[in-house]
N, C-alpha and C positions, 0 to 999 in steps of 0.2 A: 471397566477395563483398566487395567492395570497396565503402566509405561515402565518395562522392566530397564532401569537406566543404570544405578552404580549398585554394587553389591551394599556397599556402603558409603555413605555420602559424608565426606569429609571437608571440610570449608576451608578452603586456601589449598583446594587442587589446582584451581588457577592462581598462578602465580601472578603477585603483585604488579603493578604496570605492565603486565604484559596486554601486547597491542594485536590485534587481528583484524583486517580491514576486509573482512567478508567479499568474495567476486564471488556473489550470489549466482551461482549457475544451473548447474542440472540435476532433476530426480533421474532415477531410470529413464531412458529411452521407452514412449507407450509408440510403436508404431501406427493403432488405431485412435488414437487420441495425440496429434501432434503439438497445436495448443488451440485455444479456446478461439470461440467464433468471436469472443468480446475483443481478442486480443487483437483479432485479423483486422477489424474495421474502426479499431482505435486511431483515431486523427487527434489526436490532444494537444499531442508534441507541437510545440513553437518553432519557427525559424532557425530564434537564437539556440533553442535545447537542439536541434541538428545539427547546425553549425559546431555550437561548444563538443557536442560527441564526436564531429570530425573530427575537429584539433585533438581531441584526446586521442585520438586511434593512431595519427603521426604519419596517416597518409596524404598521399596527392589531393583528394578528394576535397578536402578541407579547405586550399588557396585554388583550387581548378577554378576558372569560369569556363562555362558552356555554352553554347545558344538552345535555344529553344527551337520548334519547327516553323515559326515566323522570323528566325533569326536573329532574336532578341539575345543579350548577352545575361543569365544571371549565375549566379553561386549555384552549388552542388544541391545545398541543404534550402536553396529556396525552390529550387526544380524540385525534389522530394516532396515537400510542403504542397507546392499546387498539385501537383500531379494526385497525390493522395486523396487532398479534400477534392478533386474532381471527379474520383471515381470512388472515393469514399473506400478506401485502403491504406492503411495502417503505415506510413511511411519506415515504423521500425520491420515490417516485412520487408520491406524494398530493400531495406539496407543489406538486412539477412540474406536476402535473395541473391544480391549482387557481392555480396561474401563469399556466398555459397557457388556461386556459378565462376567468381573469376578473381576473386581473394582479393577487389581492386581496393576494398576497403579501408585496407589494415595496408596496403603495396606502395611502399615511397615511390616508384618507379616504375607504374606499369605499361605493360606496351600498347601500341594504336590497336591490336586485336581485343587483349581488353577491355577499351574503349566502347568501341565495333559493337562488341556482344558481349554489353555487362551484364544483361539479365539472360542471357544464352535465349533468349524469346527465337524463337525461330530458323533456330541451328536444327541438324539434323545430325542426332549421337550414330546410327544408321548407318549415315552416309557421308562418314568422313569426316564431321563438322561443320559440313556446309549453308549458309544462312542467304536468309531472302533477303538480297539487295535493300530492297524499301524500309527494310524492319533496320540495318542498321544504323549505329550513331549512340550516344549516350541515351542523351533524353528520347531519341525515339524507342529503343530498349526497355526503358523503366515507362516512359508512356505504355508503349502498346502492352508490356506484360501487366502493369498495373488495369488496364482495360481490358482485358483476358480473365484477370481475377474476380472480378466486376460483374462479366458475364457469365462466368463461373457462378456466380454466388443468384443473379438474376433470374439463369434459365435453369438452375438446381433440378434433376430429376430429365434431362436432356441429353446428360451425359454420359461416358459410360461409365462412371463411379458414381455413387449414389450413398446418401447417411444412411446406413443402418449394414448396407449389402458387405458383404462377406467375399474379397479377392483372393486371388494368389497374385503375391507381389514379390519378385526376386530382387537379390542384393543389386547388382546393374543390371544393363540390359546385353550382356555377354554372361553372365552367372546365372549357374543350374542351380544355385544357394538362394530357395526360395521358401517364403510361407505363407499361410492363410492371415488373411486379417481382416477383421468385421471394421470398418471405418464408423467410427462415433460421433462424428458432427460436421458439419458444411467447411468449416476450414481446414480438416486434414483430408476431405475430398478434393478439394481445391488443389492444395501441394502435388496432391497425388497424380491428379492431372497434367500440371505440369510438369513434374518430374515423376517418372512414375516408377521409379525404383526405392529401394528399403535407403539406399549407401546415402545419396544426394538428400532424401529427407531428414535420415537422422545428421547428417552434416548441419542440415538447415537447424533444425532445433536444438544439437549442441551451440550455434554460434546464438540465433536467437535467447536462447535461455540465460547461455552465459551473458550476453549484452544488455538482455531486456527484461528479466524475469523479477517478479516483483512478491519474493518470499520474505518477509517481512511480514507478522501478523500485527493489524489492526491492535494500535495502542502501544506500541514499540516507540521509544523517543530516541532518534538518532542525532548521527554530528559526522561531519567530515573530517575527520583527523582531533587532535586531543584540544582544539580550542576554537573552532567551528561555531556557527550559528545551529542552535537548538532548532530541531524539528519534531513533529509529532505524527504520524503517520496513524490515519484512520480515513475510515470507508476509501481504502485505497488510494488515497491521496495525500499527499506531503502540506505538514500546516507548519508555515515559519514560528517563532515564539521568541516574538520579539521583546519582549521583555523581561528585565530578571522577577520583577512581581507576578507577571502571568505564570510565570513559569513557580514561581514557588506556591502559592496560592491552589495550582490547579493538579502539578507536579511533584512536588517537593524537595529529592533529590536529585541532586546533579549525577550521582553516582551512576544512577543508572540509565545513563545516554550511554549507546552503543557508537561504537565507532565502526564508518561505514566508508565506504569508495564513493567517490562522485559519480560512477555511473549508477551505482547502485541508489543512490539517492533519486539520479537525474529520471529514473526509470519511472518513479511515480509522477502524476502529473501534478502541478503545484494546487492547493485548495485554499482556502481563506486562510489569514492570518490570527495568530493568537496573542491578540497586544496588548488585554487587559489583564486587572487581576481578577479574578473568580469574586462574586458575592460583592462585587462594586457597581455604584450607582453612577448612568452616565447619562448625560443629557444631548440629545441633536439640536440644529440649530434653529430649527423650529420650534423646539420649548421641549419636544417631549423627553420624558425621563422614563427611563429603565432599570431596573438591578437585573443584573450577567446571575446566572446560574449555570453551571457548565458549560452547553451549547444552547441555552436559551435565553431570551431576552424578555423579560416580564414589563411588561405597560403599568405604570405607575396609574391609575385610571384619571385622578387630575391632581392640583397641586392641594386640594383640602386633604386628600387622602395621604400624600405626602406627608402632611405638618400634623394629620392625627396620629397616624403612624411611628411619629418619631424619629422619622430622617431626621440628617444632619445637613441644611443644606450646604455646608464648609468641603463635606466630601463625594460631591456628585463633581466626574469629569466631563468637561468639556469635550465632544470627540463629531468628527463626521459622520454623514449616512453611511457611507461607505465602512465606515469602522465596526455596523452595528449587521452588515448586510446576512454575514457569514452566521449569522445566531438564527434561530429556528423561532419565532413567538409563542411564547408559554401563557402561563394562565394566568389573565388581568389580575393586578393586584386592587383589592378594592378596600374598603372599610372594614370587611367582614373576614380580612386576609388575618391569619394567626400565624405568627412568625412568620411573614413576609418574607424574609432574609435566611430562615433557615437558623437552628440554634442546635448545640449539642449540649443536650439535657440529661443531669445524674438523678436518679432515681432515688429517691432519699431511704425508702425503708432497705434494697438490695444493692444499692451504687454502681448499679445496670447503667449503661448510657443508651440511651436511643438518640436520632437526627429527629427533631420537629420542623418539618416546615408548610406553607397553606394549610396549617388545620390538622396536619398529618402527620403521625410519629411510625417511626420505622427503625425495629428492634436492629442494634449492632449486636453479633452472635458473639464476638470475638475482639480482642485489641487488635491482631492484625489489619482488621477489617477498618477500624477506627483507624488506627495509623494511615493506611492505603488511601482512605479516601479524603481525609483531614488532614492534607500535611499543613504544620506550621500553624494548627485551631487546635485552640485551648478549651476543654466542657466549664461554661463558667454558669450556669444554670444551674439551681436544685428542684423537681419537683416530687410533689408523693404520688403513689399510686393513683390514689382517688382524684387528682389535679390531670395525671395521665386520662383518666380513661372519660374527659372529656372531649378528645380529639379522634379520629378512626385512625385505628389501627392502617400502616400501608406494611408490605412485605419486607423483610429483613434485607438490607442492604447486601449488596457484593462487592466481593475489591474491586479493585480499578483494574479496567484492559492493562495489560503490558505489565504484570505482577507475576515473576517466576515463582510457581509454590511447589512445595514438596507433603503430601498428607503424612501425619506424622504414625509412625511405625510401618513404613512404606518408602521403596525405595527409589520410587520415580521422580522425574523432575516434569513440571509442567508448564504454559505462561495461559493465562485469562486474556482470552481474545474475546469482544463480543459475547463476554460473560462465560464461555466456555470456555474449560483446561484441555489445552490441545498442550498432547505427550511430545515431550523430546526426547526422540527413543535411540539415545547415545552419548557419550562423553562426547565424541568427536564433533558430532554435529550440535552440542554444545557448545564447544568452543568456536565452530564456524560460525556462528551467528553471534559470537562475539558476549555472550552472556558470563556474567560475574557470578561464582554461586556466593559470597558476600550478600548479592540480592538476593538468595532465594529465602520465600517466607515457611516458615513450618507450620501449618494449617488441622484443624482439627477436622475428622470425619463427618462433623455436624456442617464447619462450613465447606467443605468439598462438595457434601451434597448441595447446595446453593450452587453447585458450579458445573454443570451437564458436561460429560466427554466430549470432543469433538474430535476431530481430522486432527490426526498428529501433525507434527509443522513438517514440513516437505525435507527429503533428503537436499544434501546440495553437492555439487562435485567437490572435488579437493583444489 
């Protein structure tokens, strides 16, 4: 499939310095699909990530103290926090909800009825707007609808909305402006239930999406403004990169860190950190030693294997458990380990480069390829054929996630997610996610095939 993007792609469309701080917000409105049942029961969010998103938003919410129903005094965004992990609901729903219902979120000034009935939990649109004494109050509000939701999701199939079932759902509930909609999964039966017109959900999921939506593909290096701490976003998660050798080592260019909003950042949940450099050996304080390979951590098997091997002991770092937690364990390095470390080998009779490492050579199709995945590695190896075809063959390498590429005599632009080129099917939505085409690589047919289509990357609002 082909990503029909510029008629013709001209480098320095975007102009120089120019800055765009992406408010990652919404595709289309799916009424059947509001957002994902992952999203509904995500409790990730910390205290402080609630709190800091109050202050950003510059409402009351943010300096309120409340009580609780035992009368305890705490913050907006620590009631959020229990309330959620107690019924296991997504505190950024609660927020959306109480956006959605009484705008108290974003309102420097709002009044006792907003208060009253932040989650409008047991108001009657009916009749008037009248609400069940018991049910109001802040925290009993965001309680009992967070416990609502809960049972919603517990007793599924008791209801009268149901995943799969097929409604008529009008705009309010005074509008003959109605349509059919087949409900796709347990979290937009939920909404629905609660609110069960078209007008108040799609309010919900433009304020959600715009506050919380985490479009950003896997392998994307972001930054907060032009001098921010480096981050690397993968399997949905935000990884700091703390340091300028991890980051060249694993990264290479600065160039291509996007600049992003703090919410947009804040929305991923934070993951391990990336403090080392790629391809270094480090030791815990128990003795044992490792060499770092991307996200794995290879077992040195003891210290003779070490000093056959050819370590250096000069350049193994010192580093905590903690430092090593975030790596995945790879495959013991032992005596029988052939390039241990990994080497990028020229091919003497055609000056082909292949990656050797444990034993295993893995054809580079392309310099792109070499560039993408080697920044800042020199090929200082020569071997022949015959030297080669002592080790097995593994499968030809692919860029690196987060690589804008464009196939050459073709006019799409693409980025490698999870090894696959998801299209960016627009200039515009180009520039909202902040992309430089400076980055984009011009790739040949042979390696695009190494590179499966996927899910273009999501529209965003403006």
């Amino acid at each position: 499939m082909r990503h029909v993007f510029f008629r013709a792609i001209v480098v320095g469309v975007i102009a120089a310095g120019f800055l765009f701080l992406p408010n990652l917000t919404k595709a289309a409105f799916n009424p059947g699909r509001i957002i994902s049942d992952e999203e509904f029961i995500d409790t990730s969010a910390t205290a402080a990530d609630l709190h800091a998103f109050l202050l950003r938003r510059s409402g009351v919410l943010a300096t309120k103290t409340i009580q609780d129903q035992a009368g305890n005094p705490l913050r907006v965004a620590d009631a959020l926090l229990q309330i959620g992990q107690q019924f296991r609901i997504s505190p950024q729903v609660l927020l959306a909800t109480l956006q959605k219902e009484q705008s108290i979120v974003t309102d420097p000034d709002p009044s006792q009825r907003q208060f009253d009935w932040a989650m409008g939990y047991g108001v009657c649109d009916t009749c008037g707007g009248v609400g069940e004494s018991g049910l109001k109050g802040f925290y009993n509000q965001v309680y009992y609808a967070a416990k609502q939701f809960r049972n919603y999701i517990d007793t599924a199939g008791q209801w009268s909305k149901k995943v799969g079932g097929t409604y008529t759902i009008c705009k309010t509930y005074k509008s003959s402006e109605c349509k059919s909609v087949i409900l796709e999964n347990q979290a937009t039966v939920n909404l629905y239930i609660y609110t069960p017109y078209l007008h108040g959900n799609e309010n919900f999921y433009n304020i959600f999406s715009a506050w919380f939506a985490r479009s950003f593909p896997d392998g994307t290096l972001v930054r907060v403004g032009k001098t921010g701490a480096a981050w690397y976003i993968q399997n949905g998660e935000r990884r700091a990169i703390q340091t300028r050798a991890a980051f060249l080592t694993r990264f290479g260019d600065y160039n291509k860190i996007l600049q992003i909003s703090p919410d947009a950042l804040a929305n991923y949940p934070r993951g391990a950190d990336i403090r080392l450099p790629n391809f270094s050996l480090v030791q815990t304080p128990d003795g044992t030693t490792y060499l770092l390979s991307g996200d794995e951590k290879r077992l040195i098997q003891s210290p003779e294997v070490f000093r056959i091997l050819g370590f250096n002991p000069e350049e193994v770092i010192p580093v905590s458990t903690a430092d090593v937690q975030g790596y995945l364990d790879g495959v013991t390095i032992s005596n029988a380990s052939a390039y241990p470390a990994g080497a990028l080998v020229r091919i003497k009779e055609n000056g082909g480069v292949v990656w050797i490492e444990q034993g295993i050579w893995y054809p580079i199709l392309d310099r792109q390829i070499l560039k993408s995945r080697f920044p800042n590695r020199k090929v200082n190896l020569t071997i022949t054929n015959s030297e080669l075809l002592q080790y097995a063959k593994g499968s030809a390498l692919t860029l690196r996630d987060g690589e804008l590429v464009r196939v050459k005599g073709e006019s799409g632009v693409s980025v490698i997610s999870n090894g696959l080129r998801r299209g960016i099917q627009s200039r515009k939505l180009f520039n909202q996610y902040g992309y430089n085409m400076k980055n984009v690589l011009v790739i040949t047919p042979r390696v695009a095939e190494l590179h499966p289509t996927g899910e273009p990357l999501p529209s965003l609002g403006s």
